[in-house]
C-alpha positions as CSV (number, residue, x, y, z in Angstrom):
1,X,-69.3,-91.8,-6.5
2,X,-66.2,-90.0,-7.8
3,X,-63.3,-90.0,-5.6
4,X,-61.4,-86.5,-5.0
5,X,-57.6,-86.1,-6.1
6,X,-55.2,-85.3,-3.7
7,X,-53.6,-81.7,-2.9
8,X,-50.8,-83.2,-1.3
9,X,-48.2,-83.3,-4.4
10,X,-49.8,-79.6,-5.2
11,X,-48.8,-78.5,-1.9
12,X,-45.7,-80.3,-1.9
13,X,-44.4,-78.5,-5.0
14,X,-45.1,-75.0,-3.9
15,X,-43.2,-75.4,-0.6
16,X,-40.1,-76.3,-2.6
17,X,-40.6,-73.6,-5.1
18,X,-40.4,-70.8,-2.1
19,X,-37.7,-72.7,-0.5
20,X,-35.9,-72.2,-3.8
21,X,-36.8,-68.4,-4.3
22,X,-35.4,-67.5,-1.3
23,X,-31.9,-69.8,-1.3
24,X,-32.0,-67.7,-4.7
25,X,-32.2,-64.3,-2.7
26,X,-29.5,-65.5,-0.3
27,X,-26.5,-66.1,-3.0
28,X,-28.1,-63.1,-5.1
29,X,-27.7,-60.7,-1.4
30,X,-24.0,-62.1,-0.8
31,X,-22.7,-61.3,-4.4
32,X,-24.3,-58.2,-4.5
33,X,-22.7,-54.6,-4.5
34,X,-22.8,-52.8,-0.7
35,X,-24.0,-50.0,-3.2
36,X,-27.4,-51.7,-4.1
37,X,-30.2,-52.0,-2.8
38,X,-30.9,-55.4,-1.3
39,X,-33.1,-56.2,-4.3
40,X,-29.6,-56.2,-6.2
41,X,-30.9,-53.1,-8.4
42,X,-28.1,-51.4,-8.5
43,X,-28.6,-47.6,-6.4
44,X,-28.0,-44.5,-8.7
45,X,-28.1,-42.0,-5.8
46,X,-24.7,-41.8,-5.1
47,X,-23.2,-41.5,-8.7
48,X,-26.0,-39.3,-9.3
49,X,-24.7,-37.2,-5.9
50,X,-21.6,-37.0,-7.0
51,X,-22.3,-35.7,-10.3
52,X,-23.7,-32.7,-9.0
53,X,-20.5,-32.0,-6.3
54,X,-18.4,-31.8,-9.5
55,X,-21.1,-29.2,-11.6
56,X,-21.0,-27.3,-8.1
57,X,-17.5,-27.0,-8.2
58,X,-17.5,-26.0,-11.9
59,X,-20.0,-23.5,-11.6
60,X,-18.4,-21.9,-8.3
61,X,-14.6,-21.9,-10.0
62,X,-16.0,-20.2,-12.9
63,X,-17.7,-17.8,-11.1
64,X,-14.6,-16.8,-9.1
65,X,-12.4,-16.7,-12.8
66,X,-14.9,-14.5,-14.4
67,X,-14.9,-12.2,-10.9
68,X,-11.4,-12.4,-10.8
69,X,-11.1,-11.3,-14.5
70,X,-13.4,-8.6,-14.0
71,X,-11.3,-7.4,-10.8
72,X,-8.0,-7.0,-12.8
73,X,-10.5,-5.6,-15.6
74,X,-11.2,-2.7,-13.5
75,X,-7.7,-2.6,-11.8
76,X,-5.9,-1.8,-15.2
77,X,-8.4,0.8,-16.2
78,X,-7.8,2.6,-12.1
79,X,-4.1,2.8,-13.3
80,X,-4.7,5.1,-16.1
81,X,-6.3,7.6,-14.4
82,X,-2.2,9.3,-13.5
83,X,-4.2,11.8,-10.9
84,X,-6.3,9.3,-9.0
85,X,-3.0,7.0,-9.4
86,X,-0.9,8.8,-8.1
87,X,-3.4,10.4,-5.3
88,X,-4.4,6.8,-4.4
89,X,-0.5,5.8,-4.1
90,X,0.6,9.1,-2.0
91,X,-2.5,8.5,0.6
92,X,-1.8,4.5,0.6
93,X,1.9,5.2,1.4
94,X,1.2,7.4,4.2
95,X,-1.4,5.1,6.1
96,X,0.9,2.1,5.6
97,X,4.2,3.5,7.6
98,X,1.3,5.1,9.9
99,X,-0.2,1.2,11.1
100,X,3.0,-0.9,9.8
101,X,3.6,-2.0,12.9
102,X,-0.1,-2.9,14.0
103,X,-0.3,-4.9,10.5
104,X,3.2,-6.8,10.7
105,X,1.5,-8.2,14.3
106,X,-1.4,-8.8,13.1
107,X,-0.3,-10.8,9.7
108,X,2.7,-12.3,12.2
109,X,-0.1,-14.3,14.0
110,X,-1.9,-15.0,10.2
111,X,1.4,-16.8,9.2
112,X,1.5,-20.0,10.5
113,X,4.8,-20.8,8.9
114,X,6.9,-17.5,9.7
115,X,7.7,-17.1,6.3
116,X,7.0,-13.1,6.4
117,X,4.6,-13.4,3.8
118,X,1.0,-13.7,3.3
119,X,-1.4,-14.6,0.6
120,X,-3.3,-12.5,-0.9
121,X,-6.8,-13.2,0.5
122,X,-5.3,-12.9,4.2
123,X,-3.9,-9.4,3.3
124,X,-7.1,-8.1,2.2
125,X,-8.9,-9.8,5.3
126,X,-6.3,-7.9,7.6
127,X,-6.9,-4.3,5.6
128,X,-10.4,-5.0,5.9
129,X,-9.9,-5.4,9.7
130,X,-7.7,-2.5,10.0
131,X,-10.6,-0.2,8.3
132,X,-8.3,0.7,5.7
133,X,-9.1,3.9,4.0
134,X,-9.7,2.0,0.2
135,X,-12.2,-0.2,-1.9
136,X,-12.7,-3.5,-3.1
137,X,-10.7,-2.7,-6.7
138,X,-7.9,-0.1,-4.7
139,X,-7.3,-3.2,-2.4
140,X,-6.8,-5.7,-5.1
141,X,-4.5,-2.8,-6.7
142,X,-2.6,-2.5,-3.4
143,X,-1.6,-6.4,-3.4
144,X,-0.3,-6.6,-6.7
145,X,2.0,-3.3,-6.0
146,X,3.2,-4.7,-2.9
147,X,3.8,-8.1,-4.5
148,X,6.8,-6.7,-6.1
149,X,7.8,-10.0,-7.8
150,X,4.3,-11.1,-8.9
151,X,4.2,-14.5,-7.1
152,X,0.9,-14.2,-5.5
153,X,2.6,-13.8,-2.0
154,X,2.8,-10.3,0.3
155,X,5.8,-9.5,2.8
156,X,4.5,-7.7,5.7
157,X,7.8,-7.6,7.0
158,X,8.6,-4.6,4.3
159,X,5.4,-2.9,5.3
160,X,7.0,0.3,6.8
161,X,8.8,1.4,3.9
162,X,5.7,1.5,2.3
163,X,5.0,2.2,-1.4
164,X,8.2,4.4,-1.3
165,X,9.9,2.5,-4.5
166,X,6.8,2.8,-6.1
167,X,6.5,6.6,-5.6
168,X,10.4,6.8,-6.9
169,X,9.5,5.0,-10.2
170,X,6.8,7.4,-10.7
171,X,8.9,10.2,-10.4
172,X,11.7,8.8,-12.7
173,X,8.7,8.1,-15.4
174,X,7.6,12.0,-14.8
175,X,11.5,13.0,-15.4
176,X,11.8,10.9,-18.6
177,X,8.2,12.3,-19.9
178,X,9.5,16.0,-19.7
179,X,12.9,15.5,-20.8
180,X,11.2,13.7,-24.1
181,X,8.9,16.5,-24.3
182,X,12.0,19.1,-24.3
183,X,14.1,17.2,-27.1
184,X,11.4,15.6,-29.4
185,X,9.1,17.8,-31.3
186,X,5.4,15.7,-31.9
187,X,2.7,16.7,-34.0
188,X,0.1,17.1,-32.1
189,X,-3.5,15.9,-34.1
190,X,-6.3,17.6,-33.1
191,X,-10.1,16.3,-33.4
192,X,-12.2,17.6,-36.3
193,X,-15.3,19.4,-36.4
194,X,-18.5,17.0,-37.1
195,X,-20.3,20.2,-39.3
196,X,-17.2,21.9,-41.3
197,X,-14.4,19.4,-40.2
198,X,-12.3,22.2,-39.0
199,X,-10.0,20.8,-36.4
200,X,-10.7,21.4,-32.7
201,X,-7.7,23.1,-30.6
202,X,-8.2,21.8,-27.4
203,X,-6.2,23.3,-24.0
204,X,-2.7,21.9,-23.7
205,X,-3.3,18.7,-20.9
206,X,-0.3,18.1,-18.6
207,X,-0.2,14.3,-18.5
208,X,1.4,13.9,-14.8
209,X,0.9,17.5,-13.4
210,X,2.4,17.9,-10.1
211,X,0.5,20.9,-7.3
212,X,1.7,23.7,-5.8
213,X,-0.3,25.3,-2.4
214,X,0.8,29.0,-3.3
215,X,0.2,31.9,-0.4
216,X,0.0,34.8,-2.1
217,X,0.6,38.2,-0.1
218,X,0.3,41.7,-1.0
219,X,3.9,43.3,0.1
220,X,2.2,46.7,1.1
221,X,-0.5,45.0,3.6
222,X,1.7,42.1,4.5
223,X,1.4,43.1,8.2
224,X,-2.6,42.7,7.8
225,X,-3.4,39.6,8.6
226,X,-7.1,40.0,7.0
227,X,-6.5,42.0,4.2
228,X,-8.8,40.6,1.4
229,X,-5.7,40.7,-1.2
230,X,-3.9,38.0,0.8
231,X,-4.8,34.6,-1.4
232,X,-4.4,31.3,-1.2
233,X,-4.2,29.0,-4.4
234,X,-3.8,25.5,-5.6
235,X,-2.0,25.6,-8.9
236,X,-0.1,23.4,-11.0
237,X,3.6,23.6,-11.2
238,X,3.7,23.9,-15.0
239,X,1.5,27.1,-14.7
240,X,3.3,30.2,-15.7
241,X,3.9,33.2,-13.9
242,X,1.8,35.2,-16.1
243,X,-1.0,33.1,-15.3
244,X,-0.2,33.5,-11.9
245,X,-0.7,36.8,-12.4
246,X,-4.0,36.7,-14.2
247,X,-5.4,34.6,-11.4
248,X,-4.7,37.5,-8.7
249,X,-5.7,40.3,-10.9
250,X,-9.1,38.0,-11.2
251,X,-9.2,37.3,-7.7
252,X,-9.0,41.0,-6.8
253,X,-10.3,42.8,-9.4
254,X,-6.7,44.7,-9.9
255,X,-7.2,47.2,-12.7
256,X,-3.4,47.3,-13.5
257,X,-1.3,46.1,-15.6
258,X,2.1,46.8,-14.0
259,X,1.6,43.8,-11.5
260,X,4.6,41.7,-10.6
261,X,5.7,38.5,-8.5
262,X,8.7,38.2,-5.8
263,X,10.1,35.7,-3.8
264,X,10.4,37.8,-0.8
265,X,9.5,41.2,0.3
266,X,12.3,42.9,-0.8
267,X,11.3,44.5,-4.0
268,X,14.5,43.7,-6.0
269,X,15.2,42.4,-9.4
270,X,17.0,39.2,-7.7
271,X,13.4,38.1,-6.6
272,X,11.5,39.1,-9.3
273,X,9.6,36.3,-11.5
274,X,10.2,36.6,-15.1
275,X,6.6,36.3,-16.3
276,X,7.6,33.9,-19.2
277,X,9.0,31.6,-17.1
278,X,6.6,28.7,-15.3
279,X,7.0,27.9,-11.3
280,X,8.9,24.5,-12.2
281,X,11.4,26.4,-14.0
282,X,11.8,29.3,-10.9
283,X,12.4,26.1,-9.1
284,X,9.3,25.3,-7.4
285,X,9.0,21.8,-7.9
286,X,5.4,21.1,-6.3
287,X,4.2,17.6,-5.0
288,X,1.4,15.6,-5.2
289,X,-2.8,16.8,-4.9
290,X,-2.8,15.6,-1.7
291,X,0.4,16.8,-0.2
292,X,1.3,19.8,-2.4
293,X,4.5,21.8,-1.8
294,X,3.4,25.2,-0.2
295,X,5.0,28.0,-1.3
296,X,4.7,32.0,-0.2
297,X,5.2,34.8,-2.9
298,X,4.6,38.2,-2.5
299,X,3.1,40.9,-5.5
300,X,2.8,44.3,-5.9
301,X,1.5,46.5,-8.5
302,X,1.7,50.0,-9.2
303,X,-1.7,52.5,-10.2
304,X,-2.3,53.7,-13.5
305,X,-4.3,56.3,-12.4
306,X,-3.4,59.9,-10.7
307,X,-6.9,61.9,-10.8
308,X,-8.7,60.0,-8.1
309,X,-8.2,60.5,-4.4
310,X,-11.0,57.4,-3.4
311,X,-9.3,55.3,-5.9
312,X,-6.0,55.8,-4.6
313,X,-7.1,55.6,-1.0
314,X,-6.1,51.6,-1.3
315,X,-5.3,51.8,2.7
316,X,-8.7,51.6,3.7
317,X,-8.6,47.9,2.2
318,X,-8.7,45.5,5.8
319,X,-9.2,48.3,8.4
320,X,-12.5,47.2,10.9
321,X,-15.5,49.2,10.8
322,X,-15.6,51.1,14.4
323,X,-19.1,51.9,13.7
């Protein structure tokens, strides 16, 4: 009979092959990265991680740029609107010497340093906390004219004198526009007509108008306090008297041409308007839309007409009906 070989040296030599796999894993785990894995494949969660924290961060500064851009985009064209300018500035002025001193507290405890200033994100988040009366763009516009220097910094100690320098400037600007407009002669250029190009003569457009709240009061029923000829009107200060004039006669329905404009109630030449002349040059100044200068005239006319008894009978104008 055959005799069967041994497994011994079979056995023998697989024992040391493990033993030698796993001194292998031993000096493989020790000079391994803390990074990998223990299999010593090398882990690309981390890198892969921080790859997107970086594209984050790209996409959210770019985000912020491009809103940023579109901010001052819409900032710069709010500026060249002069009449919501200069309304927004007036109104802006007012509420800031109104709650300076409730803002310079608040923004006191905001500044950690005591520098008296404040960034610009911790302004708007102290308007927006004070319910100031503007929007997202009229805020961003109200930063950069406080931040007289352009540094990117607000002082909230200057907060009572408000926009005050601002509203000077515009009134030096105004000054310089009409003094150019007396001494320089411009050709004006009109737009043409699409069909026949004919030029278009468009109304003359004061650029920085300034408003005038004008009481008007018939002398001969002054003491009537509801006589219907007593009217009130917001004009501009450029408007002349003669336009003055053609608004009551249109407001009344005055059939006369002999209608004149006084300062006071006295009837004489000394108070009489020149009806060439414009209220600016009588010196009546006016102000801003939403503060404008009031001012009380007084008219009279004289009738054209001698036939008619009802027509003449002008007295009857504000009595009360007793029936």
């Amino acid at each position: 009979m055959k005799k069967k070989k041994s497994t011994k040296k079979k056995s023998s030599s697989k024992s040391e092959q493990s033993l030698k796999s796993v001194t292998e894993d031993k000096v493989d785990a020790r000079s391994a990265d803390p990074s990998t894995l223990i299999s010593g494949v090398p882990s690309t969660s981390a890198g892969s991680g921080k790859k997107r924290q970086k594209k984050g961060q790209k996409l959210r500064s770019s985000r912020s740029v491009k809103a940023l851009e579109k901010l001052e985009f819409q900032t710069e064209k709010l500026k060249l609107d002069d009449i919501y300018y200069d309304s927004l500035i007036n109104h802006m002025h007012q509420w800031l010497q109104e709650k300076s001193m409730v803002a310079k507290e608040m923004f006191k405890c905001m500044d950690s340093q005591g520098e008296g200033v404040v960034s610009y994100d911790e302004f708007k988040a102290g308007m927006l906390h004070l319910d100031a009366p503007v929007n997202k763009v009229e805020l961003h516009l109200l930063c950069k004219l406080l931040d007289r220097d352009s540094i990117g910094e607000i002082n909230y100690t200057e907060l009572q004198q408000g926009l005050e320098y601002l509203r000077e400037a515009r009134e030096v600007d105004r000054q310089r526009l009409r003094d150019g407009r007396l001494l320089l002669a411009t050709e004006r250029k009109f737009p043409s007509c699409p069909c026949c190009k004919m030029s278009i003569v468009e109304p003359w457009k004061e650029t920085l108008p300034k408003y005038l709240l004008v009481e008007l009061r018939s002398i001969t029923f002054d003491k009537f306090r509801n006589y219907p000829g007593h009217l009130q009107l917001l004009v501009h200060s450029h408007l002349s008297v003669l336009g003055l004039i053609q608004l009551i006669t249109a407001e009344t329905e005055i059939s006369s041409s002999k209608l004149a404009i006084f300062r006071d109630k006295s009837w004489g030449v000394e108070s009489l308007l020149q009806p060439s002349l414009t209220l600016e040059e009588c010196g009546f100044l006016g102000e801003s839309r939403d503060s404008p200068e009031e001012v009380t005239l007084f008219y009279d006319y004289s009738v054209e007409f001698r036939d008619c008894p009802v027509l003449l009978c002008d007295h009857y104008f504000g009595q009360k009906n007793n029936n």
